[in-house]
N, C-alpha and C positions, 0 to 999 in steps of 0.2 A: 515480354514487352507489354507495356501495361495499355492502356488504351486512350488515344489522345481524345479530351473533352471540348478541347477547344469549339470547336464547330456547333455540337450540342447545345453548349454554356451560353453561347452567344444567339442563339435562336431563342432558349430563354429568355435571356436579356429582352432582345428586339419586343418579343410578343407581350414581356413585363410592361415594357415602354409603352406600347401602343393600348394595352390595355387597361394599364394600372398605374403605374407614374408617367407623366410627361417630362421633366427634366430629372435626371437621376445623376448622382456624385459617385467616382468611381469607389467611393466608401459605402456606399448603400450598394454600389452594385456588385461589388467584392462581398457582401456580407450575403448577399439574394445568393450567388453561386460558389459562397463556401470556398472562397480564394484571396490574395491578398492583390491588393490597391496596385500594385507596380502590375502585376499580372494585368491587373484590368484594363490599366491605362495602354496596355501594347494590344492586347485584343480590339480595343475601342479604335484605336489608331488605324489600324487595319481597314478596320470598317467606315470608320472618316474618311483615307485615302482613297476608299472606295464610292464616297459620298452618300454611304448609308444611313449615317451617323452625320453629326454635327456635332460640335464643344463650344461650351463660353467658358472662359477662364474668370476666376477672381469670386468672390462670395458672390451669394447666388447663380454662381454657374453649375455646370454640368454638361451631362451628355444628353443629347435630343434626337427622335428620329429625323431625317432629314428628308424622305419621303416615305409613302405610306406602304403598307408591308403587301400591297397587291401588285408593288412596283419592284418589290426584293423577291431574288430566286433563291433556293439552294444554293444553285451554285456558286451566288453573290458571294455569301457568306462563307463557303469553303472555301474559296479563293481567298474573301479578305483574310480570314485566319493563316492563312501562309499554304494553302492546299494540301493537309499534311497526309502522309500516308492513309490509303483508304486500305487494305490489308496488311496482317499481320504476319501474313505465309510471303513466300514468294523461294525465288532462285539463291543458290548461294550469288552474297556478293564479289567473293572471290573467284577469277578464273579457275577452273583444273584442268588435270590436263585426263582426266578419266573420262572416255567415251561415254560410260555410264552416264554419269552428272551432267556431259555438257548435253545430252540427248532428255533429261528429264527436266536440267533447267532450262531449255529451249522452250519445253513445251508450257512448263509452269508461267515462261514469260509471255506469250503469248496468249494464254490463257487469259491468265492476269490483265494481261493490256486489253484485251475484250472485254474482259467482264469490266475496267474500270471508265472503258469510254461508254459503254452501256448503262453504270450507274452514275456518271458525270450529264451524260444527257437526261435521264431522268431527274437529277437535279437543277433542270435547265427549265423543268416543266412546273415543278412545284413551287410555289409561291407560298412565302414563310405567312400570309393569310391565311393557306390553305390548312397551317399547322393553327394558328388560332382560331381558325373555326372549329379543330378537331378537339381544341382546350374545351370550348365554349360548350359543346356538346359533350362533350364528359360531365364537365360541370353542373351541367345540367340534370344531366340521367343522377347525378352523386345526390344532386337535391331531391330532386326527385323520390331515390332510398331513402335518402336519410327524412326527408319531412313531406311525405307523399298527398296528405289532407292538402297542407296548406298551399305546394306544391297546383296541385286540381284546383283550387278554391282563385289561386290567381291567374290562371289558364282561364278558367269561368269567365271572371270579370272582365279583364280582358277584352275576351269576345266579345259582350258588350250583352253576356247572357244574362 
């Protein structure tokens, strides 16, 4: 089963928006996550009905954050996306009638149901800010390797040394 991006793709999006384009066309943002336009427009949708998002239609429209990303959770966003399976394992879906199966998918469901109200409330806690400060800081440190002089020389200044 291959692995659904939905959730991922649109936390990109959000943090593209807030940090880098302010109104974005579902053609720029189909081309940012490597999908097509019709695809974008139903992910966006999601996150409109969820008032994450905002649209103006007609030239110069687009898509807009509708409030700021200290106010979006995780779990916003996995829910706007349609809350799609968070495991790849689980129980057969068909009953049987073998003691076996029904004693190990009992337990797998269970299990399963733990561990996903566990990592659903964890995403009740994180705030898609809290993933653009972790951009911001990569970012950073990347400058930092890659041009470390000039990098220190604006640190310096800066300071006001």
């Amino acid at each position: 089963m291959p692995r659904d991006l939905r959730m991922s793709r649109m936390l990109h999006v959000l943090i593209h928006m807030d940090r880098h384009v302010r109104l974005a066309t579902s053609e720029q943002i189909s081309k940012m996550i490597s999908t097509n336009p019709v695809v974008v427009r139903r992910m966006m949708g999601g996150l409109r009905d969820r008032g994450i998002v905002a649209s103006e239609k007609g030239h110069g429209g687009g898509w807009t954050l509708a409030r700021p990303l200290t106010e979006i959770m995780l779990r916003d966003v996995y829910e706007a996306v349609g809350a799609p399976p968070l495991f790849n394992i689980g129980p057969n879906a068909d009953p049987s009638d073998c003691l076996v199966e029904k004693a190990v998918d009992a337990q797998l469901d269970a299990s399963l149901r733990e561990a996903e109200a566990r990592l659903l409330a964890q995403f009740s806690k994180i705030r898609v800010e809290d993933l653009a400060a972790d951009y911001e800081s990569l970012s950073a440190e990347e400058q930092e390797i890659a041009h470390p002089i000039s990098v220190a020389a604006n640190m310096h200044t800066r300071d006001g040394a």
